[in-house]
N, C-alpha and C positions, 0 to 999 in steps of 0.2 A: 503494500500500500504506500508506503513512505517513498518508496524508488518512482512512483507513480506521480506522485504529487512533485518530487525531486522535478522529474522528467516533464510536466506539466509547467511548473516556473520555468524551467530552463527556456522552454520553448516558448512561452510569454516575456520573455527577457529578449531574447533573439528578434521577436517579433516589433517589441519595441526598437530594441536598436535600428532595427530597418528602418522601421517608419520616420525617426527621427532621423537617421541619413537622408534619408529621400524630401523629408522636410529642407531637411537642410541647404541641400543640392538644387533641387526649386528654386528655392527663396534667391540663392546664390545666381543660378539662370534668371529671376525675373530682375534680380538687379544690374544685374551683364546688361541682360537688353534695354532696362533703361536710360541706361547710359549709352549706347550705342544708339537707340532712339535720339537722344540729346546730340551726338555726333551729327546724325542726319537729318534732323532740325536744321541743325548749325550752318550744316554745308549747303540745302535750300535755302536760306539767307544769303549765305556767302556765295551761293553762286546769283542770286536774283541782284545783290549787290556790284557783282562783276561786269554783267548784263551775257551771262552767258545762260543762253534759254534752252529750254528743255527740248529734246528733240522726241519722234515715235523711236517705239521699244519693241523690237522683236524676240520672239523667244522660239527656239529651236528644238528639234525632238531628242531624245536621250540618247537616241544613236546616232547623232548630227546630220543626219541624211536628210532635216528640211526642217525651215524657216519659215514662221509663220505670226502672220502681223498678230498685232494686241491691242487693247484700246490704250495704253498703257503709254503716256510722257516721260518723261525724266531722261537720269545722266547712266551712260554706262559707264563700271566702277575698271571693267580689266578689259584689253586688249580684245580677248576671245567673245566678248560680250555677253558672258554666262550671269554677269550679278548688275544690278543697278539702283540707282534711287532713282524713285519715282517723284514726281513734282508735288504728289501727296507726301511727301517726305518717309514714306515708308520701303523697304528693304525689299528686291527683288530677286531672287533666283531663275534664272529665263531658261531652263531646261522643263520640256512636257513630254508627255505621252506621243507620241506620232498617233496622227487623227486625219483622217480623209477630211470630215467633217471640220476642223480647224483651218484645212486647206482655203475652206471656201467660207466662213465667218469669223477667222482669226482665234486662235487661240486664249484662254483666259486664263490667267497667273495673278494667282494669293498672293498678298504679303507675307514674305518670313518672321522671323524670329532673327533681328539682330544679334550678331554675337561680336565680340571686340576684336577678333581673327577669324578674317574670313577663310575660308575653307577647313576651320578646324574641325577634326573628327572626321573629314571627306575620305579620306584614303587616298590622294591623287600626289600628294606632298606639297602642293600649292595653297600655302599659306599666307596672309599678310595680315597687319594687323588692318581694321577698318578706319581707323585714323591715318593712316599711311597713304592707302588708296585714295579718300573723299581730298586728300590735300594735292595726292600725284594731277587728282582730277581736275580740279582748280588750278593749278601750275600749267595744266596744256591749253586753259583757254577753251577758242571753238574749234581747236585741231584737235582731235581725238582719232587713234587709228579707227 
């Protein structure tokens, strides 16, 4: 009986630790993103300041094999055109499904979840921080590759 009830805490003890990690971990996540929200604030100011305006935003299918418009404005953040800010000042990842149907009414793309390194956790080793990028982006102006 006693190895029972042992066994019982044990396992309510573990259970707790979880949940307080993953508290944790959240909490930690919603404060990343708002800070990186506050970056991409920043940088639609900074760029409506500059007088550099927001251009259309396409997003591509996950095997690159097609490109497909969006209702979507704003700035793109890397060369390849995968991440961007939108002139809502919200966070773009421009990779979608491949869709016939997008072919022919454009593709629609969520906002992300800012994080302060972009591609971190991605697995591709293409990281930067997103304060890096939104400032590389203002430095080029209306030249952007």
């Amino acid at each position: 009986m006693e190895a029972d009830d042992d066994r019982a805490a044990w396992h309510e003890q573990r259970r707790q630790a979880v949940a307080g990690h993953a508290a944790a971990l959240e909490a930690g996540r919603a404060a990343e993103a708002a800070q990186a929200g506050e970056l991409l604030t920043g940088f639609v100011r900074a760029a409506a300041e500059r007088g550099l305006p927001p251009g259309p935003l396409s997003a591509r299918s996950f095997d690159g094999g097609a490109t497909y418009r969006t209702r979507l404005r704003g700035w793109y953040l890397k060369a390849n055109r995968s991440v961007a800010v939108g002139d809502d000042g919200c966070f773009y990842v421009l990779t979608v499904p491949s869709s016939l149907r997008a072919r022919f009414t454009g593709a629609e793309v969520s906002p992300s979840t800012p994080r302060l390194i972009v591609g971190a956790g991605g697995g591709d080793g293409e990281t930067m921080p997103l304060a890096q990028l939104l400032q590389r982006r203002l430095d080029a102006g209306a030249v952007w590759p």
